[in-house]
C-alpha positions as CSV (number, residue, x, y, z in Angstrom):
1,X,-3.2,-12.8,11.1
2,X,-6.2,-14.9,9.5
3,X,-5.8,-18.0,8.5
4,X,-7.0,-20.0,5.3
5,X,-9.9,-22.7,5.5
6,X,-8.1,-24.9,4.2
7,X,-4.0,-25.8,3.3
8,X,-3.0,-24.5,-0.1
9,X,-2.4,-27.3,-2.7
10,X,0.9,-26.8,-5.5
11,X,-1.3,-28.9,-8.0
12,X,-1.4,-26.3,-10.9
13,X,-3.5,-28.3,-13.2
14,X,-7.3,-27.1,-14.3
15,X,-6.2,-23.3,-13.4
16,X,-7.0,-21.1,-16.3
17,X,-3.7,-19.9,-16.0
18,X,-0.2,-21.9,-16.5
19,X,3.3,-21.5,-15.6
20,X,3.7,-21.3,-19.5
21,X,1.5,-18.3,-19.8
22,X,3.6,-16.6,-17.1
23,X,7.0,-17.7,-18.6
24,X,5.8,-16.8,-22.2
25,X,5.0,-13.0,-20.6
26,X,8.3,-12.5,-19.3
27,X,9.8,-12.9,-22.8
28,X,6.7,-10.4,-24.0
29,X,7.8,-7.8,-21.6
30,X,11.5,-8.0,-21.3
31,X,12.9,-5.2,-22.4
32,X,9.8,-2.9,-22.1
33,X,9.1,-3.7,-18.3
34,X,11.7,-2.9,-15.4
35,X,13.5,-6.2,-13.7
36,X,13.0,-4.5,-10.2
37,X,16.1,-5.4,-8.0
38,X,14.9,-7.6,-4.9
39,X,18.0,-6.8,-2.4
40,X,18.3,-8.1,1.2
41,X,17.2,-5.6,4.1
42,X,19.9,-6.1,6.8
43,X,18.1,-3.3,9.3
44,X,14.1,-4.5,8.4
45,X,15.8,-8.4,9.2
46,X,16.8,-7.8,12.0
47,X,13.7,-5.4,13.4
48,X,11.6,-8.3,12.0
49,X,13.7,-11.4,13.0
50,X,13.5,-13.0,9.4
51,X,16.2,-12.6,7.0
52,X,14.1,-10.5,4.4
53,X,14.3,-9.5,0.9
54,X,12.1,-6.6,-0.7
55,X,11.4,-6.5,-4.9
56,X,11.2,-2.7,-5.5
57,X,8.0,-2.6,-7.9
58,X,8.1,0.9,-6.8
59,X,10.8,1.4,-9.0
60,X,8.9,0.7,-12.5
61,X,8.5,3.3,-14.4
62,X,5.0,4.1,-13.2
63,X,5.8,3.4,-9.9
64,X,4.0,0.1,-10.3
65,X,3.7,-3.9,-11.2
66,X,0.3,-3.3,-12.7
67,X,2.3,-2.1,-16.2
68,X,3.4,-6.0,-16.6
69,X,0.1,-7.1,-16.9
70,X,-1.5,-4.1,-18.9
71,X,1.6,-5.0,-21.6
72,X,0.9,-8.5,-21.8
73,X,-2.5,-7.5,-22.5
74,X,-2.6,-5.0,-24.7
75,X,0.6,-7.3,-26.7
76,X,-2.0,-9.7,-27.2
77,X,-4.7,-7.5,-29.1
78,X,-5.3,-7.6,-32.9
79,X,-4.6,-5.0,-35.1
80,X,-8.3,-3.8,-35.7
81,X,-8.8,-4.3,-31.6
82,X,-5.7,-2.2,-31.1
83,X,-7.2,0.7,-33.6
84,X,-10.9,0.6,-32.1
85,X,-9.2,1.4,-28.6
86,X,-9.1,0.4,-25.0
87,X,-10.8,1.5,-21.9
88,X,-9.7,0.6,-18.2
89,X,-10.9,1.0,-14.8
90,X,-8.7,1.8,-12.0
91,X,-7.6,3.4,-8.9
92,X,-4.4,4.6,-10.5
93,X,-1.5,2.2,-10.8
94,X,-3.3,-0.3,-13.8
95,X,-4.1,3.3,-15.1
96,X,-0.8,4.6,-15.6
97,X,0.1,0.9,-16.9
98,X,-2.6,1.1,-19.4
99,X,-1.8,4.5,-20.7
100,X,1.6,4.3,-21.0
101,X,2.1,1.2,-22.8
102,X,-0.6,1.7,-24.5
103,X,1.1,4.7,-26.1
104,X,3.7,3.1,-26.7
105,X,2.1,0.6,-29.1
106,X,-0.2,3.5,-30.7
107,X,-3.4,2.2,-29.1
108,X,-6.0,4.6,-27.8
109,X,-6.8,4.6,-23.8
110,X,-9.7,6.0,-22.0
111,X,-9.2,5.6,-18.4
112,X,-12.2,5.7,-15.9
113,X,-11.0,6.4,-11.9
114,X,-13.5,6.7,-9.2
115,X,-13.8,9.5,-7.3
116,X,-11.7,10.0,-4.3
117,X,-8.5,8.8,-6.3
118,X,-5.0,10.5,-5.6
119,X,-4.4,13.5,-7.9
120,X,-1.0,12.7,-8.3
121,X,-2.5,9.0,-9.9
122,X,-4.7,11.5,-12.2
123,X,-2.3,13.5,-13.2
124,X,0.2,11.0,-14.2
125,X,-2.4,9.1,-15.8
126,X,-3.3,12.0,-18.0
127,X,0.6,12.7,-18.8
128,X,0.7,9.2,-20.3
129,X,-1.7,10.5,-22.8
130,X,-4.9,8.6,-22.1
131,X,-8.2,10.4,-21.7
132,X,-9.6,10.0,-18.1
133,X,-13.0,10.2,-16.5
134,X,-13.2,10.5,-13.1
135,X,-16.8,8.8,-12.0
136,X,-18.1,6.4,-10.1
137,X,-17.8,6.4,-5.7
138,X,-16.1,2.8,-5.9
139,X,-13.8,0.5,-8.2
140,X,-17.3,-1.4,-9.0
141,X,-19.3,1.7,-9.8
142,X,-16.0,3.0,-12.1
143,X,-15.7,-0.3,-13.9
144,X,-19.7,-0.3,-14.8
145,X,-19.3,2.8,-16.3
146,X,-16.3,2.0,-18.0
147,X,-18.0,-0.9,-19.5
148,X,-21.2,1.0,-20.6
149,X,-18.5,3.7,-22.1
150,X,-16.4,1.4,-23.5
151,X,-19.2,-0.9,-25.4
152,X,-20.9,2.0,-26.8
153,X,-17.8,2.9,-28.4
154,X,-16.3,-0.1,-29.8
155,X,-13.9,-0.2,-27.4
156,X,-11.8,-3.3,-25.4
157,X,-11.7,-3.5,-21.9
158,X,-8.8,-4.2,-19.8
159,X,-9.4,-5.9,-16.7
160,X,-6.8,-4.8,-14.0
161,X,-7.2,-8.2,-12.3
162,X,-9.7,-10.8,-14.0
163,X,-7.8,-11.8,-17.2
164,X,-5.5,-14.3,-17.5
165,X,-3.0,-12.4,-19.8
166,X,-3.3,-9.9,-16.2
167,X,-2.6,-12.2,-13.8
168,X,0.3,-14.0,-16.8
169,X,2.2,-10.4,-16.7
170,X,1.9,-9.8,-12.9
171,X,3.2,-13.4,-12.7
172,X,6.4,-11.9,-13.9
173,X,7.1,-10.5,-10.6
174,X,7.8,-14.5,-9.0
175,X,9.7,-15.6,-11.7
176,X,11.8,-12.8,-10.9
177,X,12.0,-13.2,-6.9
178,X,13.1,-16.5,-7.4
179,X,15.3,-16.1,-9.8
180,X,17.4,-14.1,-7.6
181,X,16.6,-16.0,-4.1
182,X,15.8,-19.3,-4.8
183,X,15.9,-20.1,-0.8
184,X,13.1,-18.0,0.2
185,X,10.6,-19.8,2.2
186,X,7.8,-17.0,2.2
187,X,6.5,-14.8,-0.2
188,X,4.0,-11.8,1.1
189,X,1.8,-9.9,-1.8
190,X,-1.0,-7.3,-1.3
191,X,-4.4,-8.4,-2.4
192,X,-6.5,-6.2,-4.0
193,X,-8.2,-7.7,-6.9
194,X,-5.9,-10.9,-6.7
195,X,-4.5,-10.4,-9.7
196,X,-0.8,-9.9,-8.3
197,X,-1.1,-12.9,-5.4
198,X,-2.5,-15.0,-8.5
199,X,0.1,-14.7,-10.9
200,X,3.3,-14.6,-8.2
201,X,1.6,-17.8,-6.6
202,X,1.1,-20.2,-9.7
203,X,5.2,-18.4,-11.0
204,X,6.1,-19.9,-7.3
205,X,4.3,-23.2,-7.0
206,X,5.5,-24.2,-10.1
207,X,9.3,-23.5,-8.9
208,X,9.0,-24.1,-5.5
209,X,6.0,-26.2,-4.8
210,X,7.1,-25.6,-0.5
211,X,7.0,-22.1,-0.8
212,X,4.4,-20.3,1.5
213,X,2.4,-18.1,0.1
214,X,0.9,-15.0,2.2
215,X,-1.3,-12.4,1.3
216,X,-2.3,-9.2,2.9
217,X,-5.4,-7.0,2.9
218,X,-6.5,-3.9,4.6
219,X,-8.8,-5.0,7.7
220,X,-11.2,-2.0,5.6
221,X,-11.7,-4.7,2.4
222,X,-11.2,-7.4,3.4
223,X,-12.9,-8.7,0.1
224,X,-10.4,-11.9,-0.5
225,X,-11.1,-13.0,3.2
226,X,-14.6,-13.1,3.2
227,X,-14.7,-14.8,-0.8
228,X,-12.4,-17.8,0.5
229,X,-14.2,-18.3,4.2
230,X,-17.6,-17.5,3.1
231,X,-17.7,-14.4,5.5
232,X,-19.0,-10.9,5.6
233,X,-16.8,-8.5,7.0
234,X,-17.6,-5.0,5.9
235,X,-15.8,-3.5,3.4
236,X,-15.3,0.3,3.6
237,X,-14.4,3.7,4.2
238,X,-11.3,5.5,3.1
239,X,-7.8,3.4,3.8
240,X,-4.5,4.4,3.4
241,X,-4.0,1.4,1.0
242,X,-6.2,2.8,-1.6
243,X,-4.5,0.6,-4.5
244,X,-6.3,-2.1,-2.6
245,X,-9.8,-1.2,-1.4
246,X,-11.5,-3.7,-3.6
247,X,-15.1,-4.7,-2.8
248,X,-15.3,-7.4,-5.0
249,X,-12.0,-10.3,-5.5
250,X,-12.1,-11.5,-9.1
251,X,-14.0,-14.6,-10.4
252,X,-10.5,-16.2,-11.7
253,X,-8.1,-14.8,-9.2
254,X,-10.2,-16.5,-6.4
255,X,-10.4,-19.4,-7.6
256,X,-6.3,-19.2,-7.8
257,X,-6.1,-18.2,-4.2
258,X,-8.3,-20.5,-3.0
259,X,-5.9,-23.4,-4.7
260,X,-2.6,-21.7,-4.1
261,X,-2.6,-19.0,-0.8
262,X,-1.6,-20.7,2.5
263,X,-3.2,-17.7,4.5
264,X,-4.1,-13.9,4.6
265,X,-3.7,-11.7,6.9
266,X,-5.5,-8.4,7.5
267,X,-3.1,-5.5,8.8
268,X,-4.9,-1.9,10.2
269,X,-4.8,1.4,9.2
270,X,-1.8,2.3,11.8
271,X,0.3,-0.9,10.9
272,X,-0.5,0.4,7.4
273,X,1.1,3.9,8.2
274,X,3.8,2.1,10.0
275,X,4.9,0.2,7.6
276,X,5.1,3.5,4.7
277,X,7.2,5.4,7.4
278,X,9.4,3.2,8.4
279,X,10.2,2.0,4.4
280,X,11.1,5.4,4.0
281,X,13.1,6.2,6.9
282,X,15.1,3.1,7.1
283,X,15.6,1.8,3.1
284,X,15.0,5.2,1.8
285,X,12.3,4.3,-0.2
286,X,8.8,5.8,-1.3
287,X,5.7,2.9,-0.9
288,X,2.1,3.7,-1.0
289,X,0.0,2.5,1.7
290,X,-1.1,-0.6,-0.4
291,X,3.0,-1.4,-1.6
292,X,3.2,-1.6,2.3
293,X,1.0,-3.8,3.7
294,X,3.3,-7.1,2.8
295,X,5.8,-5.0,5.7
296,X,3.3,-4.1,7.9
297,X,1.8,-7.5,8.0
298,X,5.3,-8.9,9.4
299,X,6.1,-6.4,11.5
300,X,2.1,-6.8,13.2
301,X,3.1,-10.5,14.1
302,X,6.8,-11.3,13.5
303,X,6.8,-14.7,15.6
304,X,5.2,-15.9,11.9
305,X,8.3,-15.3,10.1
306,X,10.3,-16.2,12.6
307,X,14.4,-17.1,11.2
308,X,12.4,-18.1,7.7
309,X,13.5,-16.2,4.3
310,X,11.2,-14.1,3.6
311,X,9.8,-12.3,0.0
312,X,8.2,-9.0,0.8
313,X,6.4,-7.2,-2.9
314,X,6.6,-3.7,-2.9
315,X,4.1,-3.1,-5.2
316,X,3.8,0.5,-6.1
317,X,4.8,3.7,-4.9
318,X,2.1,6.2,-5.9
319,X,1.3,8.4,-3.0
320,X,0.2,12.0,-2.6
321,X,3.3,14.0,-1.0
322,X,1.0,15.4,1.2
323,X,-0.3,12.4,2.3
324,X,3.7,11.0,3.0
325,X,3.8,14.4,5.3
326,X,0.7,13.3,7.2
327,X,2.2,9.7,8.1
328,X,5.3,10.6,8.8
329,X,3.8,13.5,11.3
330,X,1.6,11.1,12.7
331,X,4.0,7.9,12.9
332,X,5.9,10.5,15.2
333,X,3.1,11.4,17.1
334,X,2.6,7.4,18.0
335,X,6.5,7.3,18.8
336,X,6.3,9.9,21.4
337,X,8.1,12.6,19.1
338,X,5.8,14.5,18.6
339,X,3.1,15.7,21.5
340,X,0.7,18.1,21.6
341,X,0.2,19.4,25.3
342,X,-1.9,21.5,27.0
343,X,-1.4,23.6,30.2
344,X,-3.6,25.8,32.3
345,X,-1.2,28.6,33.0
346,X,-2.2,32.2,35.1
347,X,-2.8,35.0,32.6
348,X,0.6,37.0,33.9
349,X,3.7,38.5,32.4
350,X,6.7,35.9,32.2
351,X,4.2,32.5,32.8
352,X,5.0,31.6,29.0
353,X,8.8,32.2,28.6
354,X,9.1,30.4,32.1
355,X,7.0,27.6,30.5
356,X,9.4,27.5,27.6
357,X,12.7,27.6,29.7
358,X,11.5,24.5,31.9
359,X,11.2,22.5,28.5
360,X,14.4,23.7,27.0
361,X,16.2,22.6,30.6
362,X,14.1,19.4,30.4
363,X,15.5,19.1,26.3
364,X,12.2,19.5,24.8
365,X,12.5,21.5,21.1
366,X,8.8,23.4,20.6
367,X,7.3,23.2,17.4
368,X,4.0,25.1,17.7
369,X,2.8,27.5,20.2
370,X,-1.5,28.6,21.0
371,X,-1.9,31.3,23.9
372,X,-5.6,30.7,24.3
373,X,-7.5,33.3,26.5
374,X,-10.9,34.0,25.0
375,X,-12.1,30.5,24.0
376,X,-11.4,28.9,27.2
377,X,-14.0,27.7,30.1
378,X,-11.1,28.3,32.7
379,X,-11.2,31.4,34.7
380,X,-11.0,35.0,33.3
381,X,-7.1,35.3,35.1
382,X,-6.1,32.1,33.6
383,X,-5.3,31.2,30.1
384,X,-4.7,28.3,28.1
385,X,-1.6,27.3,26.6
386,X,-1.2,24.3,23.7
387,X,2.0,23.6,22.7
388,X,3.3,21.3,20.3
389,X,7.3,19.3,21.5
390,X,9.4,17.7,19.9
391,X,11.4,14.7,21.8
392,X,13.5,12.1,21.4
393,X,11.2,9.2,22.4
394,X,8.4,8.3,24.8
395,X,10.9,7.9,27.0
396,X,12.2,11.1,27.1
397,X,8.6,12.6,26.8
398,X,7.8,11.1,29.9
399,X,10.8,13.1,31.5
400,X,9.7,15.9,30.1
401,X,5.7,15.4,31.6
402,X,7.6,14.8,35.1
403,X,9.8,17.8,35.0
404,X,6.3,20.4,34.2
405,X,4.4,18.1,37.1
406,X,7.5,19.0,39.8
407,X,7.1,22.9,38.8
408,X,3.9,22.8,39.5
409,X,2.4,22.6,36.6
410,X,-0.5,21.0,34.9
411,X,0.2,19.5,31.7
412,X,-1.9,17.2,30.1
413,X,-0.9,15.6,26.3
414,X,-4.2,15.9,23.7
């Protein structure tokens, strides 16, 4: 957990954005935009030691907050700026906000994603029925391009975070929480751009100047951090919280964290993966890496939270299936489920299936078997054998490693 340089204020004046401008959204979107349930989590309160309370952005129709503030947006243009056409950069879920709505009100969308974005964020972009362009190796190199494209052709361009009709709409999502918990004591939002932590903390302040406000970035951009302390942590490589690799914070939204956010915390690429897996296995819900780093920050360092109420934003829920299979597999893996062992066993008739009946007596379920003989440095009567187990926990892996070491056998997990 990092903390702020300095203790957030609650004085809302001289922001460029007001508690009226979020307010006056609401009544723009209502009706068009989901009003996500935020419901108690009896089972994550208790593994976390905070009474908690998750709002299910996830459950917007694009999976997504980012369509409150691309409809507050695109609301506000003129009739000519709506028939000359918007462009957008994004990463996916301010796509699919953009193009949807934005069919909706008749208004042409070109969307520019960087390369490296989730298909399934490409394809549902392009089912909303705006044109996309995939350029650009980064958000910064996408949005370049989609202002060179979009100036060239007469076209507006929607910010997904630096614009305060954005950060009004993603406001929304306070008013909301509060609304149906007033008592909560903390809220925790993802930082990308800021545009979400922006919005949620001036809709809060103005309600509940006490309320902490937390935010959350992957430790691989940690692009807020370094704006508001000056640093220079690195920011890259591939995350699992793609929604928020952001290089550079926005001019506006920093300025609103720096006055508003208590602290923010910067959560790895395993709490990151923790936190999806265990959203789905416990409230049955799917979150993309980003929608779960608010979880994944509390459950890093729970004595933070400790008996408070706590807001957690689940911000979107766009994630590749395949890449849900490869958490999960892994998130079992790190639990001790799911152990890949190797053995050097003699190359003779019956050393497998005696192999396999010591792990069925021990109550080990094999998933995988590799009966290695030619690519092997061990000798030419010897051959090696990978398995993959299944147990119940490390526990019961370690009983399983003990019953193979009293048969004589040397098994080793890889």
């Amino acid at each position: 957990m990092a903390e702020m340089s300095q203790i957030a204020s609650s004085d809302l004046s001289g922001l460029p954005v007001t508690p009226a401008d979020i307010h006056a959204a609401a009544e723009v979107i209502r009706g068009a935009v989901v009003e996500t349930p935020c419901s108690y989590s009896r089972t994550l309160s208790n593994i976390c030691g905070c009474d908690l309370w998750l709002k299910f952005e996830n459950l917007q129709f694009t999976s997504s907050f980012k369509e409150r503030g691309a409809l507050n947006r695109l609301t506000a243009l003129a009739p000519e700026e709506r028939a000359r056409g918007v462009v957008a950069m994004s990463a996916g879920n301010h796509a699919q906000g953009v193009a949807y709505h934005a069919r909706r009100l008749g208004i042409p969308a070109t969307i520019v994603m960087p390369v490296g974005t989730p298909m399934v964020k490409v394809e549902n972009t392009r089912h909303h029925g705006a044109e996309v362009v995939v350029t650009g190796a980064t958000l910064e190199e996408a949005a370049a391009f989609a202002r060179s494209h979009g100036e060239a052709r007469g076209m507006i361009f929607v910010h997904p975070y630096d614009d305060p009709r954005v950060i009004a709409g993603q406001g929304t999502v306070g008013l909301e929480m509060l609304k149906a918990v007033p008592e909560l004591d903390t809220l925790v939002v993802p930082i990308g751009g800021g545009g979400l932590i922006s919005g949620i903390a001036i809709a809060a302040k103005s309600l509940k100047p006490s309320l902490r406000i937390l935010g959350v970035e992957a430790w691989l951009y940690p692009s807020m951090y370094n704006a508001v302390h000056g640093g220079n942590l690195p920011a890259r490589g591939d995350t699992l919280a793609e929604g928020i690799a952001v290089k550079s914070p926005g001019r506006i939204t920093t300025e609103i964290v720096r006055s508003l956010v208590d602290d923010i915390a910067l959560v790895n690429e395993a709490e990151l993966e923790r936190a999806v897996a265990t959203l789905i296995s416990i409230e049955k819900t799917v979150v993309e890496g980003a929608g779960a780093a608010g979880l994944a920050a509390i459950m890093s360092d729970p004595t933070r939270f400790a008996g408070e109420k706590v807001g957690l934003v689940l911000s979107g829920g766009n994630i590749d299936t395949r890449l849900i299979a490869s958490v999960l597999t892994r998130e079992l893996a790190r639990e001790g489920r799911l152990t890949q062992l190797s053995l050097d066993i003699p190359d003779r008739p019956g050393q497998l299936a005696a192999v396999a009946a010591l792990l069925a007596e021990a109550g080990a379920n094999i998933i995988e078997v590799s009966h290695q003989r030619t690519f092997s440095d061990l000798p030419a009567k010897a051959t090696l054998l990978q398995l993959v187990i299944e147990t119940r926990d490390s526990a019961h892996l370690d009983e399983v490693m003990a019953k193979l070491s009293a048969s004589g056998l040397s098994a080793r997990c890889t």
